[in-house]
VMD Tcl script that builds the backbone (N, CA, C; Angstrom):
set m [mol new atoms 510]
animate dup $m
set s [atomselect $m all]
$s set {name element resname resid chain x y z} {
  {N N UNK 1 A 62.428 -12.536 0.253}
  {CA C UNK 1 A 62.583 -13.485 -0.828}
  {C C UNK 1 A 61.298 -14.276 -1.052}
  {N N UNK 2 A 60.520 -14.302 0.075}
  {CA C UNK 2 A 59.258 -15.114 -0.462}
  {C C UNK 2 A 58.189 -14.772 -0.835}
  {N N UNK 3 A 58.221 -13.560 -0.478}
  {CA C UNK 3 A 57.131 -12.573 -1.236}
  {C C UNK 3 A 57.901 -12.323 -2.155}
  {N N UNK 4 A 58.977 -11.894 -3.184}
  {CA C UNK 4 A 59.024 -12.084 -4.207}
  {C C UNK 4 A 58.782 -13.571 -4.978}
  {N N UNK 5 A 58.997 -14.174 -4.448}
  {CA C UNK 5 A 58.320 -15.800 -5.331}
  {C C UNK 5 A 57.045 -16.336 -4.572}
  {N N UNK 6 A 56.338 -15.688 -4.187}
  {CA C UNK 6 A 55.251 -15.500 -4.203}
  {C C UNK 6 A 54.276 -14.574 -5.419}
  {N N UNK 7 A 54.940 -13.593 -5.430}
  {CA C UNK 7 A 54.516 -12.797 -6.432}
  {C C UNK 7 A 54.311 -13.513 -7.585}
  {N N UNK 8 A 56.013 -13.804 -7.988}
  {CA C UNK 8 A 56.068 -14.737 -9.662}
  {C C UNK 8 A 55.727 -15.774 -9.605}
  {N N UNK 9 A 54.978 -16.552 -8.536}
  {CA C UNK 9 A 54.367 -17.531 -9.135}
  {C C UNK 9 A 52.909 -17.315 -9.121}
  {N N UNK 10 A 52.451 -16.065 -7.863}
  {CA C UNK 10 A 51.331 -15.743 -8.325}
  {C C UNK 10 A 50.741 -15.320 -10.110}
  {N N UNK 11 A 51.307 -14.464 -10.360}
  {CA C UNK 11 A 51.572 -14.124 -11.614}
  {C C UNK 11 A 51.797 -15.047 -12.889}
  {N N UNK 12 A 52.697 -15.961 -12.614}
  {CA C UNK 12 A 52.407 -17.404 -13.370}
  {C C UNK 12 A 51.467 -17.752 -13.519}
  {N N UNK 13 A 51.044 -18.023 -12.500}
  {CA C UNK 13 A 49.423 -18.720 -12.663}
  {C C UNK 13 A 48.028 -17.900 -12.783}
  {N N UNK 14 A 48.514 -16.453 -13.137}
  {CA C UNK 14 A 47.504 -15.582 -13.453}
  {C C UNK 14 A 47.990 -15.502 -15.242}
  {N N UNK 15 A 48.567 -15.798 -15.530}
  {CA C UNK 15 A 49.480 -15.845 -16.994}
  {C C UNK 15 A 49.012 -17.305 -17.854}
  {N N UNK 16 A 48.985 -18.307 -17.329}
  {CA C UNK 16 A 48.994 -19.470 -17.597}
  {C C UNK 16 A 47.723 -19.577 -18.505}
  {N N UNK 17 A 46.379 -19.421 -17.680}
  {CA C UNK 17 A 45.256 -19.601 -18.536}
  {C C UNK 17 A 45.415 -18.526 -19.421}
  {N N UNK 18 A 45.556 -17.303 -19.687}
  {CA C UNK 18 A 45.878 -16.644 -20.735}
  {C C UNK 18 A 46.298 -17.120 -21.842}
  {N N UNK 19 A 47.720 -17.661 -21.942}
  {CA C UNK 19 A 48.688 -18.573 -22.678}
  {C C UNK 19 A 47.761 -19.562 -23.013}
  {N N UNK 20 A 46.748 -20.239 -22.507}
  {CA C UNK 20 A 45.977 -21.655 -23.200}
  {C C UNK 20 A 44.672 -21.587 -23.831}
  {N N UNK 21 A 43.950 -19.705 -23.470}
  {CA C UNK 21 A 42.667 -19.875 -24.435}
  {C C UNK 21 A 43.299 -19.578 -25.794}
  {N N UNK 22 A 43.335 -20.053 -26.437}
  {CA C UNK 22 A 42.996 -19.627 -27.712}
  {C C UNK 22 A 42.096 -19.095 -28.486}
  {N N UNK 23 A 41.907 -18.519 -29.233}
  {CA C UNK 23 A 40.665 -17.883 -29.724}
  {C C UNK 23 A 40.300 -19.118 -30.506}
  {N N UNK 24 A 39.224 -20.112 -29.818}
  {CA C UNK 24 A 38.592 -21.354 -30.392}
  {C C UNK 24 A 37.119 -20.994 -31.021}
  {N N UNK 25 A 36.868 -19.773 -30.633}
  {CA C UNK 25 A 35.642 -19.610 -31.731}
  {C C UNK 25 A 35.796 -19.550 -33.290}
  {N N UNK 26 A 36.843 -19.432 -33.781}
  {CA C UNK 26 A 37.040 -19.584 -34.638}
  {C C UNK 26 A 37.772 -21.036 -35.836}
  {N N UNK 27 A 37.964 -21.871 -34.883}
  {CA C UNK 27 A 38.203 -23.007 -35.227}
  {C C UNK 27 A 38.149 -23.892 -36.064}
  {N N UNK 28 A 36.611 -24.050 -36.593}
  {CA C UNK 28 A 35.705 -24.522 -37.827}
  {C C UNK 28 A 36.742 -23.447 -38.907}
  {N N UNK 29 A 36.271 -22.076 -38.478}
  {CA C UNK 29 A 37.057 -20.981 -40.083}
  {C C UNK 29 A 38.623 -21.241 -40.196}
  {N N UNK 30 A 39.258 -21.683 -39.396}
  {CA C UNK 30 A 40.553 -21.680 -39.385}
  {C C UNK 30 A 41.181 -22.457 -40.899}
  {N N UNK 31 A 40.834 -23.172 -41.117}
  {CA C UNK 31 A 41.112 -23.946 -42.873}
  {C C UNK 31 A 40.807 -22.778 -43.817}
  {N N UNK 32 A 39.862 -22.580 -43.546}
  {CA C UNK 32 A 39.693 -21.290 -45.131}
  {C C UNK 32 A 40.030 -20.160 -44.819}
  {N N UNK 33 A 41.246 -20.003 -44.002}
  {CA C UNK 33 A 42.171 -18.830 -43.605}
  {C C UNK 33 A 43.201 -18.778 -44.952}
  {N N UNK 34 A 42.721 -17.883 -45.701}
  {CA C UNK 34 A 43.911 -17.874 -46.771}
  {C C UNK 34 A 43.429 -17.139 -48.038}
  {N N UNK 35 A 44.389 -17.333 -49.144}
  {CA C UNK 35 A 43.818 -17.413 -50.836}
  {C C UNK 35 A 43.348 -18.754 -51.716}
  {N N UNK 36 A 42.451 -18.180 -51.885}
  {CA C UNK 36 A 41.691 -19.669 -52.571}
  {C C UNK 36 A 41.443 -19.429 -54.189}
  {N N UNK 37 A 41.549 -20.489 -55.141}
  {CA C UNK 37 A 41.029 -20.485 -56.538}
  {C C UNK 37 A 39.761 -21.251 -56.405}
  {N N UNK 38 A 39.054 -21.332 -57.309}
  {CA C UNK 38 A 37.960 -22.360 -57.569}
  {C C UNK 38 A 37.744 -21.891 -58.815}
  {N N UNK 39 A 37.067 -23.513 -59.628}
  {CA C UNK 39 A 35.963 -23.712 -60.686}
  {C C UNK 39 A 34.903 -24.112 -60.393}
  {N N UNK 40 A 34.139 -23.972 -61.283}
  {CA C UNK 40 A 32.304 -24.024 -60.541}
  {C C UNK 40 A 31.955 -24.432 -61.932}
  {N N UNK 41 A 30.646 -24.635 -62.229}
  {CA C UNK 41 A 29.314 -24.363 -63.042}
  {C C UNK 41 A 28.446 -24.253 -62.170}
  {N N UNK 42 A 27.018 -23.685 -62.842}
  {CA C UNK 42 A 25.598 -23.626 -62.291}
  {C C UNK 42 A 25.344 -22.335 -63.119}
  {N N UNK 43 A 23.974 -21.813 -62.989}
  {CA C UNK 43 A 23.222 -21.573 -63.806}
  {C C UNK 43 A 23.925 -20.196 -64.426}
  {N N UNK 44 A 25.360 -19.157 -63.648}
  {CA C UNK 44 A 25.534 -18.649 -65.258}
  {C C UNK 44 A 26.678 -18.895 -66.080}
  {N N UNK 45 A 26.480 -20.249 -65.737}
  {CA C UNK 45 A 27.292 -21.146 -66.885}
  {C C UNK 45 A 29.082 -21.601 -65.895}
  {N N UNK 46 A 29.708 -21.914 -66.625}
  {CA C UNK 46 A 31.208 -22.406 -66.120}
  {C C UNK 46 A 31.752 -21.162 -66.039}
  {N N UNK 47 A 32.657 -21.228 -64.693}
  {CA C UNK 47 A 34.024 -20.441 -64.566}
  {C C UNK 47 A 34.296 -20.334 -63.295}
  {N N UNK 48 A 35.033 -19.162 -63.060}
  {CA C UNK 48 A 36.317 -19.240 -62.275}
  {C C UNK 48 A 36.333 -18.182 -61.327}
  {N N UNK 49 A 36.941 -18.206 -60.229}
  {CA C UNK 49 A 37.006 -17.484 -59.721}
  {C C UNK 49 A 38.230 -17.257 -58.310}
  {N N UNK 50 A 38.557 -16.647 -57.174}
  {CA C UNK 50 A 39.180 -16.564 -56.371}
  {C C UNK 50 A 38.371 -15.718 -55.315}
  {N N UNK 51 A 38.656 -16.079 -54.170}
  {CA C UNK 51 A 38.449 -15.521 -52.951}
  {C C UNK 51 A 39.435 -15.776 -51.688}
  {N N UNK 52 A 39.163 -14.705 -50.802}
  {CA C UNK 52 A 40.203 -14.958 -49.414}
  {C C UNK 52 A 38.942 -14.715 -48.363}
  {N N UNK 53 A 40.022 -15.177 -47.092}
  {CA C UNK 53 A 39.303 -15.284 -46.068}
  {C C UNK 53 A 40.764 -14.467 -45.060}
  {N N UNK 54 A 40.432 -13.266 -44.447}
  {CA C UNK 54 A 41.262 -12.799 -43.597}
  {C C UNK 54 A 40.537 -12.021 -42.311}
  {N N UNK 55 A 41.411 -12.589 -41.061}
  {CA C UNK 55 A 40.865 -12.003 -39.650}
  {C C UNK 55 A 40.735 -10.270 -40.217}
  {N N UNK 56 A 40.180 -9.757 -39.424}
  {CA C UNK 56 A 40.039 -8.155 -39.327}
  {C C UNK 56 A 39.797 -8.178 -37.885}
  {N N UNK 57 A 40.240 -6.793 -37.255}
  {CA C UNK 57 A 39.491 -5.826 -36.160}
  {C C UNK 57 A 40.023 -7.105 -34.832}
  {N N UNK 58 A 41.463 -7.139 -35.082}
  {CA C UNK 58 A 41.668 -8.236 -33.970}
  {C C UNK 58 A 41.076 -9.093 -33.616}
  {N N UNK 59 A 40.782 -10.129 -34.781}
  {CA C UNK 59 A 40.223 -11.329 -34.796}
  {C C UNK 59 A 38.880 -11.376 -34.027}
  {N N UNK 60 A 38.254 -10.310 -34.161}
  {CA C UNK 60 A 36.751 -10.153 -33.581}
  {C C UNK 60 A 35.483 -10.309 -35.361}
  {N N UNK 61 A 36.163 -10.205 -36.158}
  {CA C UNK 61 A 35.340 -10.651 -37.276}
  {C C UNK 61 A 36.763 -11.057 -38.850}
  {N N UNK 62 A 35.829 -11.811 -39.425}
  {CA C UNK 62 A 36.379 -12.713 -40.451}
  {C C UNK 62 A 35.957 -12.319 -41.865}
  {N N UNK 63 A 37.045 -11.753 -42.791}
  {CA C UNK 63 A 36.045 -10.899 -43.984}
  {C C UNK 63 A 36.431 -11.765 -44.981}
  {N N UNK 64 A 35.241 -12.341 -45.449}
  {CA C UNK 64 A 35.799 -12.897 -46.900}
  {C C UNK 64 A 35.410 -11.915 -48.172}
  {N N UNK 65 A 36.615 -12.312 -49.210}
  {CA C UNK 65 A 36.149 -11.044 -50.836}
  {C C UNK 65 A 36.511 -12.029 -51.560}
  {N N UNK 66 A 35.206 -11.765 -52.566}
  {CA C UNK 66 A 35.454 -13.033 -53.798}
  {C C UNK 66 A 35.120 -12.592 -54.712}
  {N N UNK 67 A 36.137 -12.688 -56.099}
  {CA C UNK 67 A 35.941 -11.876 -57.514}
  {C C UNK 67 A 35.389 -13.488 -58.318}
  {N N UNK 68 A 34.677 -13.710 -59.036}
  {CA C UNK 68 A 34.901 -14.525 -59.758}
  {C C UNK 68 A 34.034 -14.055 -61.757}
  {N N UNK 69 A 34.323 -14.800 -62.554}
  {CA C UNK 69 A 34.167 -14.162 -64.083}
  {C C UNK 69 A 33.328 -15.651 -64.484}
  {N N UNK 70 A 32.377 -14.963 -65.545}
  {CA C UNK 70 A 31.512 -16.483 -66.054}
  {C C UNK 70 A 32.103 -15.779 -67.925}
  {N N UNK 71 A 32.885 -16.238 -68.738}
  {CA C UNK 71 A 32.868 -15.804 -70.170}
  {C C UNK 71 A 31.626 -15.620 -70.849}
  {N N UNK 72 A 31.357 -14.966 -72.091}
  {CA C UNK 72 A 30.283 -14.781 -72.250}
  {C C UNK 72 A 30.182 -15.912 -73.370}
  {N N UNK 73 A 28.986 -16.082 -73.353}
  {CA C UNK 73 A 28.637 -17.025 -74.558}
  {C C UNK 73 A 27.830 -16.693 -75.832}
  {N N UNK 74 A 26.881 -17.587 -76.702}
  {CA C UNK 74 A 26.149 -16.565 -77.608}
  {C C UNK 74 A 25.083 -15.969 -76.980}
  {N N UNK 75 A 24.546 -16.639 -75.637}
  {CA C UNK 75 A 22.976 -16.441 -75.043}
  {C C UNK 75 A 23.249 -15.084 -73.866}
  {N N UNK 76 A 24.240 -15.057 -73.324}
  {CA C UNK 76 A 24.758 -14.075 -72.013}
  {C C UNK 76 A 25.920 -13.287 -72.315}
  {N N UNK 77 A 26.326 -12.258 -72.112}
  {CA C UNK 77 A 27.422 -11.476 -71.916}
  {C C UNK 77 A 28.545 -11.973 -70.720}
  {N N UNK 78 A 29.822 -11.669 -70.678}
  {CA C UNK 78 A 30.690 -11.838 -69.739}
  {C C UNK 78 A 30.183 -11.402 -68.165}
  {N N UNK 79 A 30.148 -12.027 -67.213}
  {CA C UNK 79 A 29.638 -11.890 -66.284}
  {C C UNK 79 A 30.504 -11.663 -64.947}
  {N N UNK 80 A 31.039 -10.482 -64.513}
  {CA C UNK 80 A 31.993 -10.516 -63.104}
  {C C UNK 80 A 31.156 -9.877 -61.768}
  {N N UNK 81 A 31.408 -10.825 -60.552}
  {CA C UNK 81 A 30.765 -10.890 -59.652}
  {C C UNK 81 A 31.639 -10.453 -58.733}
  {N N UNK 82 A 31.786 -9.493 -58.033}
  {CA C UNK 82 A 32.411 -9.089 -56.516}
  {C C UNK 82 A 31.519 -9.319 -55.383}
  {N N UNK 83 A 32.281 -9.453 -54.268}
  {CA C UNK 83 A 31.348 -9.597 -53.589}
  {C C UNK 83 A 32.062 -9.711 -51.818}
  {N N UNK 84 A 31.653 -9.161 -51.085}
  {CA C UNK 84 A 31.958 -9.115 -49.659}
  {C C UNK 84 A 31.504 -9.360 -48.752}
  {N N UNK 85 A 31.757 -10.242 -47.843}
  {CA C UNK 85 A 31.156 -11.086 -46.520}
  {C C UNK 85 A 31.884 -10.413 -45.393}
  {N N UNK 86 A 31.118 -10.334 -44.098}
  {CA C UNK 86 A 31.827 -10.364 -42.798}
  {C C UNK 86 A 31.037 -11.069 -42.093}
  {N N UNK 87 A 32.211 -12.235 -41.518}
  {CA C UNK 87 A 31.457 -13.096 -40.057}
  {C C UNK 87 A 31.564 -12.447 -39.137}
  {N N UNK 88 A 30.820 -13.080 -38.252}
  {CA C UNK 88 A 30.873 -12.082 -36.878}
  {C C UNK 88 A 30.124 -13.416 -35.707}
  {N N UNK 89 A 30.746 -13.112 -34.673}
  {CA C UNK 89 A 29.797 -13.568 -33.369}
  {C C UNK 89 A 29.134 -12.793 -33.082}
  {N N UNK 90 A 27.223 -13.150 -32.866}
  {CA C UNK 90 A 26.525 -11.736 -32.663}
  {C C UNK 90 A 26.465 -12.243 -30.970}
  {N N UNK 91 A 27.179 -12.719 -30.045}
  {CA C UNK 91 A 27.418 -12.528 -28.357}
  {C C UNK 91 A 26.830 -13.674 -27.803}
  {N N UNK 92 A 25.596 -14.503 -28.766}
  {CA C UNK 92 A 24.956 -15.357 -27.673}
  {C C UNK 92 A 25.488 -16.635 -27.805}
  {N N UNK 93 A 26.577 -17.072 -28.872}
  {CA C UNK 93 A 27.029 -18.189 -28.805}
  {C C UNK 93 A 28.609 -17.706 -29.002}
  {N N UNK 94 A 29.428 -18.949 -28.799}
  {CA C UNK 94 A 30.383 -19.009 -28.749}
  {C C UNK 94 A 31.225 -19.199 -30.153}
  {N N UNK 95 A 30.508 -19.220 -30.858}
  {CA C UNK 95 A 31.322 -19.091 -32.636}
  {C C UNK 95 A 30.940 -18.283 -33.516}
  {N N UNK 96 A 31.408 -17.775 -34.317}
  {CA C UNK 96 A 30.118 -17.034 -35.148}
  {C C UNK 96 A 29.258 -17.096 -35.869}
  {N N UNK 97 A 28.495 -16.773 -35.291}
  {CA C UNK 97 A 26.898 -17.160 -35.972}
  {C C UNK 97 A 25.690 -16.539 -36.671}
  {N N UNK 98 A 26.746 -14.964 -37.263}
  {CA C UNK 98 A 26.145 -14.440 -38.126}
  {C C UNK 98 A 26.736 -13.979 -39.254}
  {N N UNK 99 A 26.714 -13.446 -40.750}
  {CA C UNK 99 A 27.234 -13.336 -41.255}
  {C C UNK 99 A 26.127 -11.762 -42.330}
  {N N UNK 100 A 27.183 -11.041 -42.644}
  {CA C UNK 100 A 26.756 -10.519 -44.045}
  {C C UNK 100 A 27.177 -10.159 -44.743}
  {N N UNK 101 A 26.445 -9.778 -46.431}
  {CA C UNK 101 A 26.891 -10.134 -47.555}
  {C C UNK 101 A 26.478 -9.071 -48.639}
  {N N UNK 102 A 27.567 -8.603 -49.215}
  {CA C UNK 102 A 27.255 -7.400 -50.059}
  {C C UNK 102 A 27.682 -7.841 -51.230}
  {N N UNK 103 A 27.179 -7.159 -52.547}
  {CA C UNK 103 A 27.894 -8.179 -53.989}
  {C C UNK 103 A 27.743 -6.999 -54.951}
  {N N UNK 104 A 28.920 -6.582 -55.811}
  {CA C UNK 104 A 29.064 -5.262 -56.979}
  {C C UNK 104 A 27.115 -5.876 -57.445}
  {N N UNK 105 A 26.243 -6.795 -57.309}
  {CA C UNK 105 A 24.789 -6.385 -58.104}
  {C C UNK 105 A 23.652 -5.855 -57.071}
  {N N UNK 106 A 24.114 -5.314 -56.076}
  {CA C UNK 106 A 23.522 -4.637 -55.271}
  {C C UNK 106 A 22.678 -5.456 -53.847}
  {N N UNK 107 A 23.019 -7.041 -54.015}
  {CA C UNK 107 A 22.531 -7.818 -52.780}
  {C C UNK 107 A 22.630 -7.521 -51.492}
  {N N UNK 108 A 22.195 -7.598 -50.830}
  {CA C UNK 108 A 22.402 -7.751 -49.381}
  {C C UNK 108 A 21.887 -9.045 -48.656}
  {N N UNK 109 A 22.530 -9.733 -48.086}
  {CA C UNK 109 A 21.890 -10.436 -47.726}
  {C C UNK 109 A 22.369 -10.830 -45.796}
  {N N UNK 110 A 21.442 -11.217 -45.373}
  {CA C UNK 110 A 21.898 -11.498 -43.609}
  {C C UNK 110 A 21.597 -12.928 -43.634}
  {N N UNK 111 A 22.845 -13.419 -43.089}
  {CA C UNK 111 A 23.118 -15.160 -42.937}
  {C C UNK 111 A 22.675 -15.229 -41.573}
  {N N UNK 112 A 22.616 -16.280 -40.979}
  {CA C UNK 112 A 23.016 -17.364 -39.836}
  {C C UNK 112 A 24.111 -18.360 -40.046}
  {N N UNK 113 A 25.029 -19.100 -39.100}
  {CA C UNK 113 A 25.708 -19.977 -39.304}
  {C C UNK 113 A 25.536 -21.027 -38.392}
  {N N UNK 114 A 25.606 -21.927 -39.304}
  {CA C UNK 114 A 25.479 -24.013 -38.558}
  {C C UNK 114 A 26.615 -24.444 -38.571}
  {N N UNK 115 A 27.390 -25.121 -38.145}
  {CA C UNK 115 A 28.698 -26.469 -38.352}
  {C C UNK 115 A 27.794 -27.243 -37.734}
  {N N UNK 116 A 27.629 -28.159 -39.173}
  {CA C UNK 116 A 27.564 -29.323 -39.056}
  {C C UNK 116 A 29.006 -30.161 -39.082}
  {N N UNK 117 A 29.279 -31.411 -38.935}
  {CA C UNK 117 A 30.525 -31.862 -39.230}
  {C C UNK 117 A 31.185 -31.628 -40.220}
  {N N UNK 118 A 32.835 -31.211 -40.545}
  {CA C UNK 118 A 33.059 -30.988 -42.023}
  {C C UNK 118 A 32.768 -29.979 -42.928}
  {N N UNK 119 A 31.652 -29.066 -42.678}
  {CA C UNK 119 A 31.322 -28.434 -43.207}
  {C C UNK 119 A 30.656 -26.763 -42.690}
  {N N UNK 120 A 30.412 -25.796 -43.044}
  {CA C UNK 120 A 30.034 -24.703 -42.194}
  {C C UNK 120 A 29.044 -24.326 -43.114}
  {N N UNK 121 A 27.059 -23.635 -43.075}
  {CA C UNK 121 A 26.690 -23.428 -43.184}
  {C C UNK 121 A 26.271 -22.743 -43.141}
  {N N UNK 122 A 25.587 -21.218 -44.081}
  {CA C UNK 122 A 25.261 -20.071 -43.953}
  {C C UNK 122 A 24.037 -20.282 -45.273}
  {N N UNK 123 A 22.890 -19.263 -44.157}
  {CA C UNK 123 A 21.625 -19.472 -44.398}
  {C C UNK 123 A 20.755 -18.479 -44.325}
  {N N UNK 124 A 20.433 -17.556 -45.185}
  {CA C UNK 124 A 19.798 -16.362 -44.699}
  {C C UNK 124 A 18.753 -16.532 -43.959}
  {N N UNK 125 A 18.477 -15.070 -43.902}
  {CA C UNK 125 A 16.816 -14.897 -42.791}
  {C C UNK 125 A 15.777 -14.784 -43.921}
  {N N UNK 126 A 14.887 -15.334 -43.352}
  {CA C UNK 126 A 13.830 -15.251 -44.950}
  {C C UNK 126 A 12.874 -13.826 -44.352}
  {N N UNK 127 A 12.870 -12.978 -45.906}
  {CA C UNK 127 A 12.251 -11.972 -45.520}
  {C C UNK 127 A 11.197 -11.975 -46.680}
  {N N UNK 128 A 10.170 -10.871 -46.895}
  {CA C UNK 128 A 9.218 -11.219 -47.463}
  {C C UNK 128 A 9.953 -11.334 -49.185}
  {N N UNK 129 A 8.681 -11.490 -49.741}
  {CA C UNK 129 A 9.337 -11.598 -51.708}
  {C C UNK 129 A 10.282 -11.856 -51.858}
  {N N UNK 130 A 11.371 -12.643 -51.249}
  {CA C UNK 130 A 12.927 -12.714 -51.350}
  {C C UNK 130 A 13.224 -14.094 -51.477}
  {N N UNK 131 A 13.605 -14.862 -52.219}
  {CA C UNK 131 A 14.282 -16.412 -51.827}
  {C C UNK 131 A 14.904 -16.262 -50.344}
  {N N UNK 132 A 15.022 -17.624 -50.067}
  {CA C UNK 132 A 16.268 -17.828 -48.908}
  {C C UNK 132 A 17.715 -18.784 -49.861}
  {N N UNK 133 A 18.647 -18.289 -48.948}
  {CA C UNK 133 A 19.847 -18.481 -49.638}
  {C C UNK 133 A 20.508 -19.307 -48.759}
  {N N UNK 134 A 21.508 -20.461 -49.270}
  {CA C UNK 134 A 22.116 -21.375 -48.361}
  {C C UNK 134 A 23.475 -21.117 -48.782}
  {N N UNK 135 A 24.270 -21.168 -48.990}
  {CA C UNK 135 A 25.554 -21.511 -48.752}
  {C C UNK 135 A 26.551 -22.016 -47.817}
  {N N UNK 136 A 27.065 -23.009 -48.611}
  {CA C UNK 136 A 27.931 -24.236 -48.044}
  {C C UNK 136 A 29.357 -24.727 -48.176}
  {N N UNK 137 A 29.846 -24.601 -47.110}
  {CA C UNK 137 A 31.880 -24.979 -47.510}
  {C C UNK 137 A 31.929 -26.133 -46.639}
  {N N UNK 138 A 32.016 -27.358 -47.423}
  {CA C UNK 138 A 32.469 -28.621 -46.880}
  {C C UNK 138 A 33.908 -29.156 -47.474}
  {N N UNK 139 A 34.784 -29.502 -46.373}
  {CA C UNK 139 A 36.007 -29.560 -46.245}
  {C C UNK 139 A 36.344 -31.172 -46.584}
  {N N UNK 140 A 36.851 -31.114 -47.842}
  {CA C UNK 140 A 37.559 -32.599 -48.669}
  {C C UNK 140 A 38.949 -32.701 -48.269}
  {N N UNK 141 A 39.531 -33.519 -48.938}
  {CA C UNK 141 A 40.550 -33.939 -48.631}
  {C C UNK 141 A 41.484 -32.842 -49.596}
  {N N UNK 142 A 42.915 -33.244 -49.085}
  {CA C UNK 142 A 43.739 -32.416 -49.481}
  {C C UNK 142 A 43.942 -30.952 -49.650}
  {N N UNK 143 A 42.984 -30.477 -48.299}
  {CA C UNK 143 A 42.919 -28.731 -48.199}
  {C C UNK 143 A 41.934 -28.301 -49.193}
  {N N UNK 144 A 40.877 -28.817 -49.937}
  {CA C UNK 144 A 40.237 -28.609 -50.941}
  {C C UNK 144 A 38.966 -28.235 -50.177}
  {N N UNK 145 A 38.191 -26.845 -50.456}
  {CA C UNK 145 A 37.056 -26.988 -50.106}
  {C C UNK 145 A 35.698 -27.271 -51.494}
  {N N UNK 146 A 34.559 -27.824 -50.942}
  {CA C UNK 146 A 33.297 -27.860 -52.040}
  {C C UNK 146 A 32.463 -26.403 -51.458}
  {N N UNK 147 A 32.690 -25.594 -52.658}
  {CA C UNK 147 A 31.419 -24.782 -52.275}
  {C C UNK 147 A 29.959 -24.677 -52.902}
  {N N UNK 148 A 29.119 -24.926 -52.115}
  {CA C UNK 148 A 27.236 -24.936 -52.984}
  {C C UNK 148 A 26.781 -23.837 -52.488}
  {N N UNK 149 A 26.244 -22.947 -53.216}
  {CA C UNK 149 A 25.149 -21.694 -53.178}
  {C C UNK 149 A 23.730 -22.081 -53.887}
  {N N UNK 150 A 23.237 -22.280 -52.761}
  {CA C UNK 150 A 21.738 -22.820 -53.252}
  {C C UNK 150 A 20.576 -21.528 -52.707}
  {N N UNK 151 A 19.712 -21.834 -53.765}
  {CA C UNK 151 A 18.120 -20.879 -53.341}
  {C C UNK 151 A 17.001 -21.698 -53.183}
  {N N UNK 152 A 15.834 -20.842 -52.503}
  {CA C UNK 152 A 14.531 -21.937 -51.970}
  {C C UNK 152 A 13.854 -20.730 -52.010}
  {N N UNK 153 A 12.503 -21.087 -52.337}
  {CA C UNK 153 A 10.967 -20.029 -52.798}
  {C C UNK 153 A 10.548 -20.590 -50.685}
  {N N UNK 154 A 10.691 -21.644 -50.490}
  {CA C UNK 154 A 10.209 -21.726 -49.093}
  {C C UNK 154 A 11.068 -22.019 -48.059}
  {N N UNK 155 A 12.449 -22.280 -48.486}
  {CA C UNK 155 A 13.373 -21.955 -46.920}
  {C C UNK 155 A 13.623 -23.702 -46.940}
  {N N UNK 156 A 12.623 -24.306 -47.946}
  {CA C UNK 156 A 12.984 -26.057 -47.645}
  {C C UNK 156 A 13.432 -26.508 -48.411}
  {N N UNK 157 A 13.030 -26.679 -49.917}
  {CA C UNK 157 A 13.417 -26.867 -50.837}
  {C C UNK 157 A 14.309 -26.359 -51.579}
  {N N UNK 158 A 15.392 -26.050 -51.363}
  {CA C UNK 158 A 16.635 -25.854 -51.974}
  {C C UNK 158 A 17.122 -25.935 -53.616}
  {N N UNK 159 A 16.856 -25.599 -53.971}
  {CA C UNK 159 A 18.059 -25.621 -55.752}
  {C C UNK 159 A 18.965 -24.916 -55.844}
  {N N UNK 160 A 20.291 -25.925 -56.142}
  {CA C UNK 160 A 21.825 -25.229 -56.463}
  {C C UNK 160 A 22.284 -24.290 -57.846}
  {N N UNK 161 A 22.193 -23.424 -56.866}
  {CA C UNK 161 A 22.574 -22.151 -58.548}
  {C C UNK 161 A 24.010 -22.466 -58.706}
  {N N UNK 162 A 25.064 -22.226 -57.920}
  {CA C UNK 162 A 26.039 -22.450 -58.460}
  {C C UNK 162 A 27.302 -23.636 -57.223}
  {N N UNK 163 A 28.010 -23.904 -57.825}
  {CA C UNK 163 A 28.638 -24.784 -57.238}
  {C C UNK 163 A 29.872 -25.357 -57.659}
  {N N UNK 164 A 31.216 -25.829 -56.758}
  {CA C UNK 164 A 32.594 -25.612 -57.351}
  {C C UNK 164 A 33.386 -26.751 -56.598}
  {N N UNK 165 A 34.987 -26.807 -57.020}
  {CA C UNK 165 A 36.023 -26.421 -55.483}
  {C C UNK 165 A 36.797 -26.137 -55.788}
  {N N UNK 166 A 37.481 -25.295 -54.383}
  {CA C UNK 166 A 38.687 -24.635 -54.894}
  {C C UNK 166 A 39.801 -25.338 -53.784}
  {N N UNK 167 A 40.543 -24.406 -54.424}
  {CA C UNK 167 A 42.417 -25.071 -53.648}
  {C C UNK 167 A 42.973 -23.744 -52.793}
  {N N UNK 168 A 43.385 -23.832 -52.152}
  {CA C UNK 168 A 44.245 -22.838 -51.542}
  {C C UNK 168 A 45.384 -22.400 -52.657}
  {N N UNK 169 A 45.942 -21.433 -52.746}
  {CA C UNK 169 A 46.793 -20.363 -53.542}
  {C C UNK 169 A 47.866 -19.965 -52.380}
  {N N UNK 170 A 47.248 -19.260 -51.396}
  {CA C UNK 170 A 48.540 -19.252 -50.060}
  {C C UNK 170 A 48.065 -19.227 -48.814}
}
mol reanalyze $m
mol bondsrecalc $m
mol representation Tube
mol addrep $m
């Protein structure tokens, strides 16, 4: 009898920390787990759009897809943007801290990621002839995120091409 309750409580307590990690690298992303709307302006003009954010590959990476439409006006044609992200932990830190980015106009781009407070930051690698790219989801009130997509000729100076917020959908 006591080597069997020996066993089960060995086993308990080989069970226990199991039961309490949580997958906390992901923590910061946990809010923009979902369907999202947003409105924006910036430079190609006002509109709209939707994106999600869903685990993949047993919560070892985080894929966001975002359609959004600019109407056309007299100066531009109707404008629709697809576009696909995967986060990822690249092993040396504990959250993920890389990201990349494919878009229906043929971009590619390779992020880094910051949390600062409130907010999560993605920042490409500057490569030659290329802007660097920032993008930013800072978390408002009422489940609302602000998103800014900004560019820089030197990685410092920043200007916001486009910029929004959206609401969760589900």
């Amino acid at each position: 009898m006591k080597t069997k309750l020996f066993i089960i409580v060995a086993l308990f307590a080989l069970a226990v920390p199991c039961f309490g990690q949580q997958n906390t690298i992901w923590e910061k992303w946990v809010p923009l787990i979902g369907e999202w709307k947003g409105e924006g302006s910036g430079q190609p003009g006002q509109g709209g759009g939707t994106f999600s954010f869903h685990f993949d590959l047993d919560q070892k990476i985080l894929v966001r897809k975002g359609h959004s439409e600019y109407p056309a006006t007299a100066q531009k044609p109707k404008i629709v943007h697809d576009d696909l992200m995967i986060i990822y932990a690249d092993g040396s830190s504990g959250a993920p801290s890389k990201a990349i980015y494919f878009d229906n106009e043929g971009h590619l781009i390779h992020y880094t990621i910051t949390y600062p407070e409130k907010s999560i930051i993605l920042t490409s690698e500057k490569t030659a002839n290329a802007p660097v790219f920032r993008l930013t989801y800072t978390l408002l009130e009422n489940q609302t995120f602000h998103t800014r997509f900004e560019m820089s000729a030197d990685g410092e100076k920043f200007m916001t091409y486009l910029e929004g917020n959206s609401t969760r959908t589900e």
